[in-house]
N, C-alpha and C positions, 0 to 999 in steps of 0.2 A: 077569314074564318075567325070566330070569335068563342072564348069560352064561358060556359055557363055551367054554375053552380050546381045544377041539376044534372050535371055529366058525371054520374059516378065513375068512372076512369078518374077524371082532373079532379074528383073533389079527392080521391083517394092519393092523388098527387102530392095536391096542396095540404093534405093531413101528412102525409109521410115527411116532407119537407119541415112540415111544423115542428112536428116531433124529434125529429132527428135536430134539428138549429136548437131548443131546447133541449135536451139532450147534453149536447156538446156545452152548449155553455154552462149546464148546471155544473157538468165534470169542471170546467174551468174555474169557475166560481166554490166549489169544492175544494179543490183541490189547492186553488190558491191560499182558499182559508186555512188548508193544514200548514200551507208553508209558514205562513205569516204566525201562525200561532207555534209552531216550532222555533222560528227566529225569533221568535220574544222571549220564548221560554231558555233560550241561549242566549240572550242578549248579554247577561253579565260576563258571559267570557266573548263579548266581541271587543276588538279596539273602536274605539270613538271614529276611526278610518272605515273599519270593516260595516260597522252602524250606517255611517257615511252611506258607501259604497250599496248597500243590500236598500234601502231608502230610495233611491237612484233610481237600481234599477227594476223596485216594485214598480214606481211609477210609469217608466218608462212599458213596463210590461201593463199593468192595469189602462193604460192610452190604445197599446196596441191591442187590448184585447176589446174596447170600445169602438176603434175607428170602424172595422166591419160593420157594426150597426148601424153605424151611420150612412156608409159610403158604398156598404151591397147591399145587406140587408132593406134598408128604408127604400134606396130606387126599385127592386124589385118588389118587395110590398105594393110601394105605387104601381109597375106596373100589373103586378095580377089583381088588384081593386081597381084599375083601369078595365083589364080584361071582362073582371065580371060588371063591370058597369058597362059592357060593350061600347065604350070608348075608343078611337082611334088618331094621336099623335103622330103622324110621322117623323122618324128619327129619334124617338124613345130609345130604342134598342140599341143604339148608337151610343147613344150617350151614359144609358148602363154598365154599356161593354167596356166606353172609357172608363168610368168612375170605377169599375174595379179593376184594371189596370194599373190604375194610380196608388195600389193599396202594400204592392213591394217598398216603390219610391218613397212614401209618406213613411211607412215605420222604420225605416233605416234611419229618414231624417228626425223622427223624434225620436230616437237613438241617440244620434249624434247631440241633439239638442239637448235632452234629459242628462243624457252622464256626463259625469264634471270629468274624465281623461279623458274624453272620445271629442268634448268641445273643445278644451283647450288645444289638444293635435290639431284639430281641424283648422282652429285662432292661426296658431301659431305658425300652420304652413301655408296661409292664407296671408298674414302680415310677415313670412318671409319673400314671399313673389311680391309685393307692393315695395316692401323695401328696397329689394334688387331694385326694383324698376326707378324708386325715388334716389338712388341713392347714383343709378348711371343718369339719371337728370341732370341733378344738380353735380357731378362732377363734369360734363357737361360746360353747364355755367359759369361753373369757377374758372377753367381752362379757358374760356373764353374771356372774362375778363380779365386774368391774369395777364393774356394777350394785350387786351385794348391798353389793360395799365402801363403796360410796358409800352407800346408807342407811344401813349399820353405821354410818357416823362422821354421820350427821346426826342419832339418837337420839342 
């Protein structure tokens, strides 16, 4: 089954869907503009920390509010301009289903990437398991040659 353009049902679909995805983003795009133009207009009583901090995580929020585009929005574009080109992929729909699955995992990690506390925790408790682990190596090493040394010098 394939749809077509000419199916007032599906074309009132794909108009609802349009509308409402614009919609939402205008509010987004709105709305972020108030924030950002409020944090300017307070700027002089942030600390150069708080400045920091608010910088962060505009960006961190303006990625997350892109990746959707990219990663539901554009696959499913393709596939309803697939459908009205009565086109047939198999496994399209699979691979939709993954790419927006991946969209919790992805903005957590440009979370963690973006904000300067959230990396460095994450640094820090990452180079403390390496540590442990280099650190029962090489005592390890030393123990053992401390060993070897010690019979060296008793022959």
């Amino acid at each position: 089954m394939t749809a077509d353009i000419r199916d007032l049902p599906f074309l009132g679909i794909v108009s609802y869907a349009t509308i409402l995805i614009s919609v939402a983003y205008g509010i987004v795009i709105w709305t972020s503009f108030k924030v950002w133009k409020h944090l300017k207009n307070m700027e002089h009583h942030m600390t150069v920390k708080t400045k920091d901090v608010n910088q962060q995580m505009t960006l961190a929020l303006i990625i997350q509010a892109i990746l959707p585009l990219f990663v539901l929005l554009l696959p499913i574009a393709v596939t309803i301009l697939m459908l009205f080109a009565r086109a047939s992929i198999g496994g399209i729909g699979i691979s939709v289903s993954l790419l927006i699955s991946w969209i919790p995992i992805v903005n957590s990690l440009i979370t963690i990437i973006v904000v300067k506390s959230y990396r460095n925790s994450v640094r820090k408790i990452l180079c403390h398991f390496s540590k442990r682990n280099i650190v029962n190596v090489t005592s390890n090493i030393v123990k053992d040659t401390s060993v070897v040394r010690s019979q060296i010098v008793k022959h």
